[in-house]
C-alpha positions as CSV (number, residue, x, y, z in Angstrom):
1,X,75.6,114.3,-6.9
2,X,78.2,116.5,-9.2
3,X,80.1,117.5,-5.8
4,X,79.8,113.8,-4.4
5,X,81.5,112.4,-8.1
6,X,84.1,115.1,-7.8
7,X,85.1,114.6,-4.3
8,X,85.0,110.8,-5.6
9,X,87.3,111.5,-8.5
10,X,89.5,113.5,-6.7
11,X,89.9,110.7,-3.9
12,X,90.0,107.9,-6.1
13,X,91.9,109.0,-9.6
14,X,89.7,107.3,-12.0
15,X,91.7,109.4,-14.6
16,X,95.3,108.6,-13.5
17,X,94.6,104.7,-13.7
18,X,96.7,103.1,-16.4
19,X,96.6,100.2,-18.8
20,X,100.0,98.8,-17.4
21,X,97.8,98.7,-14.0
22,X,94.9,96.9,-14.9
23,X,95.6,95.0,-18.1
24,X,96.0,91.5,-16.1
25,X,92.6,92.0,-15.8
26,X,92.0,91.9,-19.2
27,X,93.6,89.0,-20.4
28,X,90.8,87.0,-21.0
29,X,88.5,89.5,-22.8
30,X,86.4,89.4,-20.0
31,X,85.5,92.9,-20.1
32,X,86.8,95.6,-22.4
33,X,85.1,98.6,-25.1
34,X,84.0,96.2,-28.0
35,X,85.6,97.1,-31.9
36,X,82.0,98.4,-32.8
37,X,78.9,100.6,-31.9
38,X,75.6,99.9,-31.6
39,X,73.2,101.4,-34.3
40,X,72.9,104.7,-32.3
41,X,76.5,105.2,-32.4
42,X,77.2,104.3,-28.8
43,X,80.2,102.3,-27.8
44,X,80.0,99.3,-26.2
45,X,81.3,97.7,-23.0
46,X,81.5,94.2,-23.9
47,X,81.6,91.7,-20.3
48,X,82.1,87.8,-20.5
49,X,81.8,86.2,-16.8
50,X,82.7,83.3,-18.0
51,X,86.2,84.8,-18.7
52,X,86.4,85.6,-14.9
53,X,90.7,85.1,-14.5
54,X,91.7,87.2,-11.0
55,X,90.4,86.7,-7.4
56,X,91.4,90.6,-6.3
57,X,87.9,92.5,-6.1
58,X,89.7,96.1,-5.8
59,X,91.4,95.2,-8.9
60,X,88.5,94.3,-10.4
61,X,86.9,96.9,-9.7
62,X,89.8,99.7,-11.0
63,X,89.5,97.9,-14.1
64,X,86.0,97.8,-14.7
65,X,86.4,101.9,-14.0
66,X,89.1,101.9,-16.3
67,X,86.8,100.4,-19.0
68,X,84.1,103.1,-17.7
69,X,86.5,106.0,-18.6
70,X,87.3,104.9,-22.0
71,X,84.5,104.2,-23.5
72,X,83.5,107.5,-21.7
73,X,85.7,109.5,-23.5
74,X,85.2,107.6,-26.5
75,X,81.2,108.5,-26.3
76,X,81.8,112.1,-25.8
77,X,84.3,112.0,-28.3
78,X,81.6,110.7,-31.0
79,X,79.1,113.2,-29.4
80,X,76.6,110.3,-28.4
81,X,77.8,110.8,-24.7
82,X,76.5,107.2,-23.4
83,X,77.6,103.8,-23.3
84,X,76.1,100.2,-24.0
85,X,77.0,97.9,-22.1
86,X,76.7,94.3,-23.3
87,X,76.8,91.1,-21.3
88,X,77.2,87.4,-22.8
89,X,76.1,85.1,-20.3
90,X,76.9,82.2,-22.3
91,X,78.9,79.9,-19.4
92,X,78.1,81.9,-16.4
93,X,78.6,79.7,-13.4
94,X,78.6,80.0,-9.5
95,X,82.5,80.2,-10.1
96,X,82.9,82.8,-12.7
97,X,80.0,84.9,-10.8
98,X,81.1,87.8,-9.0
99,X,80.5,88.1,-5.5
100,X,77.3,90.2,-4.6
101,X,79.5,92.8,-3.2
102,X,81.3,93.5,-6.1
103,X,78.3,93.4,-8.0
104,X,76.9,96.2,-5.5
105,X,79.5,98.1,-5.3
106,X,79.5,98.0,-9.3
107,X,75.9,99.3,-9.6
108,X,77.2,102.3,-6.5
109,X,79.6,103.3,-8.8
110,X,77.8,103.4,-12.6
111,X,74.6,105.4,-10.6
112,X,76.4,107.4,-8.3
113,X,79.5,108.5,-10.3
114,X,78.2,107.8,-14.0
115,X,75.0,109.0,-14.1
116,X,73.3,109.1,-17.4
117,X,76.2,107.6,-19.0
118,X,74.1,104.1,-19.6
119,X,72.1,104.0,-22.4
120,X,71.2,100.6,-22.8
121,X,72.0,97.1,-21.4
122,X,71.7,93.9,-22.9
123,X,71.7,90.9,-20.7
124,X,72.5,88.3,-23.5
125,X,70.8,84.9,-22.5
126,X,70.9,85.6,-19.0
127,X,70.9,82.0,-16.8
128,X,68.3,81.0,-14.5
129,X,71.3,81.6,-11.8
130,X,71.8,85.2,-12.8
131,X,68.3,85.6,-11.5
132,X,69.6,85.8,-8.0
133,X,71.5,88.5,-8.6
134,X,69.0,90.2,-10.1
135,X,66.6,90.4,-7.4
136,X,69.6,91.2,-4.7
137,X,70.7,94.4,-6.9
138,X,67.3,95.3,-8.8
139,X,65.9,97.2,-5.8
140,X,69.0,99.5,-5.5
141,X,68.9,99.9,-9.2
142,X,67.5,103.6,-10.6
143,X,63.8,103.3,-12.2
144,X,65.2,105.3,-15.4
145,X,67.9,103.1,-15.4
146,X,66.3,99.9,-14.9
147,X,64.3,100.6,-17.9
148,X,67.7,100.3,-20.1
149,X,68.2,96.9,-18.7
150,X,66.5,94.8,-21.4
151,X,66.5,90.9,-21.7
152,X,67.6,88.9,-24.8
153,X,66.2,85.3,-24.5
154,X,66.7,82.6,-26.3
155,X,64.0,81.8,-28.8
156,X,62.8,82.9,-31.9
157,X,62.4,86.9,-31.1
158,X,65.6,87.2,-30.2
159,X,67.3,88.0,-34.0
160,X,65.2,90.5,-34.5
161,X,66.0,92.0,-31.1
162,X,69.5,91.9,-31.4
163,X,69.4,93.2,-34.8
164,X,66.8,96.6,-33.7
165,X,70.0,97.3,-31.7
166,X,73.1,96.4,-33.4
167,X,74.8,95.8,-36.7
168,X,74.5,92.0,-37.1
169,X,78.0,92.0,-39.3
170,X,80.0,93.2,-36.9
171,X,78.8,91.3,-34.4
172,X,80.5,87.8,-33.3
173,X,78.4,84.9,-34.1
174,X,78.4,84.0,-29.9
175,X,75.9,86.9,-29.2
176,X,73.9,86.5,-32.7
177,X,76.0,88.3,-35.4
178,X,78.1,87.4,-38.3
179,X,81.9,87.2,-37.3
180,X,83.2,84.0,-36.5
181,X,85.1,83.6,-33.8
182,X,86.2,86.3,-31.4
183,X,87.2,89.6,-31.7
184,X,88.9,90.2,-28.7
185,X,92.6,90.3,-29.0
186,X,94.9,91.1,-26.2
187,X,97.9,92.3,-28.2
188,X,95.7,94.6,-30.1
189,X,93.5,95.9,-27.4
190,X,96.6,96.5,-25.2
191,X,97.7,98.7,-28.2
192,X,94.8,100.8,-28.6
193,X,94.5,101.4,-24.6
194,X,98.3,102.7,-24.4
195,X,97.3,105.0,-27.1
196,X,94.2,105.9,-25.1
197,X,96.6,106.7,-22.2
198,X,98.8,108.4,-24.7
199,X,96.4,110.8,-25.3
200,X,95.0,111.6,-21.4
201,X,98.2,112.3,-20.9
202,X,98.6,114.8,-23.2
203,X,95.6,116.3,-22.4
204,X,96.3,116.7,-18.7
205,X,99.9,118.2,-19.5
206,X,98.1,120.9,-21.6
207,X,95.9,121.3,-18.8
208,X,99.0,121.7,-16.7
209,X,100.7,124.3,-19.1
210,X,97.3,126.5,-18.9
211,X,97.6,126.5,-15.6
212,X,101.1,127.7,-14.9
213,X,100.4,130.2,-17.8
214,X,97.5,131.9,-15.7
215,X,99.2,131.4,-12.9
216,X,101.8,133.8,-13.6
217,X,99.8,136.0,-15.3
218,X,98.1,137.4,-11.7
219,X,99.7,137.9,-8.2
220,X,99.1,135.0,-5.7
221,X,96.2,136.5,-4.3
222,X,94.0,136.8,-6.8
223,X,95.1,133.6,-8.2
224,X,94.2,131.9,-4.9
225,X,90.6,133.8,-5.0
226,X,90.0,132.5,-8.6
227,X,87.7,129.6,-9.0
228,X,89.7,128.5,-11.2
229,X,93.0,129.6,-9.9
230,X,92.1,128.6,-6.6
231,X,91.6,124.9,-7.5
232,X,95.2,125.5,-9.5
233,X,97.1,125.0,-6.1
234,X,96.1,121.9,-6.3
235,X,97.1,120.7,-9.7
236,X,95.1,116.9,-9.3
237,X,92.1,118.6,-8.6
238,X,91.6,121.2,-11.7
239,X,92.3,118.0,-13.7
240,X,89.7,116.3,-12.2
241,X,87.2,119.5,-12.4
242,X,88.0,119.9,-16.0
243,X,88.1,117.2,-17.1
């Protein structure tokens, strides 16, 4: 699995993707790393459907990886290492659903290439149609992880659910919290991501600079035997590897 995600991540640049790239995704608040954790410190990937605005699956799909990586980095940043990933079903429709496809090659990509990065999923008063969905993916779906999928229903247990797993005040009132209104704003989130880029981007010149440094500091040959130094003459894929 480690050498299928790295050959992945080398082939497909998860880590190179930009903001400027995918932000027209994002528009809407459809999908993006919420302001807040949940009470074990995890962030969380807020998803709307209902917010659906693009018809372009492969850019779907480079967002929703986009998302992935931050809220990556943001976990292992904190120390929690997972994500929670949060879905409000309010107004899910047949037209804001995504196509089963996309929805498989969603689940491909969070078992295959984010393993144990899921800590817990809330489906948020999941529809009757999302129920189709659910038995297409479900039996491609992990056992371990398919235990972090719980189900918040509508009725009179579901406060107290909500509240076992996150802070009610910093919570918008749509999925059982305190804040009025929503808290997704484009202008602001755009900020915060261009500062996330910022900072991969410094990262992977410093990676760069270590490089060249041991690069000249042995011959060609022993640079070329080095596991290290041998993935060096290809500078894309030591970022990948270290990173």
């Amino acid at each position: 699995m480690l050498k299928a995600t790295l050959d992945w991540r080398l082939e497909y640049k998860p880590h190179l993707i930009k903001w400027e790239e995918v932000q027209a995704e994002s528009t809407t608040g459809k999908q993006y790393v919420y302001h807040t954790v949940d009470k074990a410190g995890r962030p969380i990937v807020m998803m709307r459907p209902r917010n659906q605005n693009t018809k372009d699956t492969e850019k779907q799909i480079r967002h929703l990886i986009y998302t992935l990586e931050v809220a990556s980095r943001q976990a292992d940043k904190s120390g929690v290492g997972k994500f929670t990933w949060l879905l409000d079903f309010d107004g899910y429709t047949m037209s804001n659903a995504p196509p089963l496809r996309v929805s498989m090659h969603c689940n491909s990509v969070l078992a295959n290439h984010y393993p144990e990065r899921l800590g817990l999923a809330c489906c948020y008063h999941a529809p009757t149609l999302f129920s189709m969905t659910w038995r297409a993916v479900q039996p491609f779906i992990d056992p371990v992880t398919k235990e972090k999928i719980k189900f918040i229903d509508k009725g009179v247990h579901e406060h107290e659910q909500m509240l076992e797993k996150f802070d009610l005040e910093q919570m918008e009132q749509c999925v059982g919290g305190k804040l009025s209104g929503y808290a997704y704003n484009h202008e602001k989130y755009s900020a915060r991501m261009l500062e996330y880029d910022k900072e991969v981007a410094a990262e992977l010149q410093q990676i760069q600079a270590r490089i060249h440094a041991a690069a000249t500091a042995e011959d060609h040959h022993t640079a070329a035997e080095h596991p290290i130094q041998g993935i060096a003459e290809g500078m894309e894929q030591l970022t990948v590897a270290a990173s």
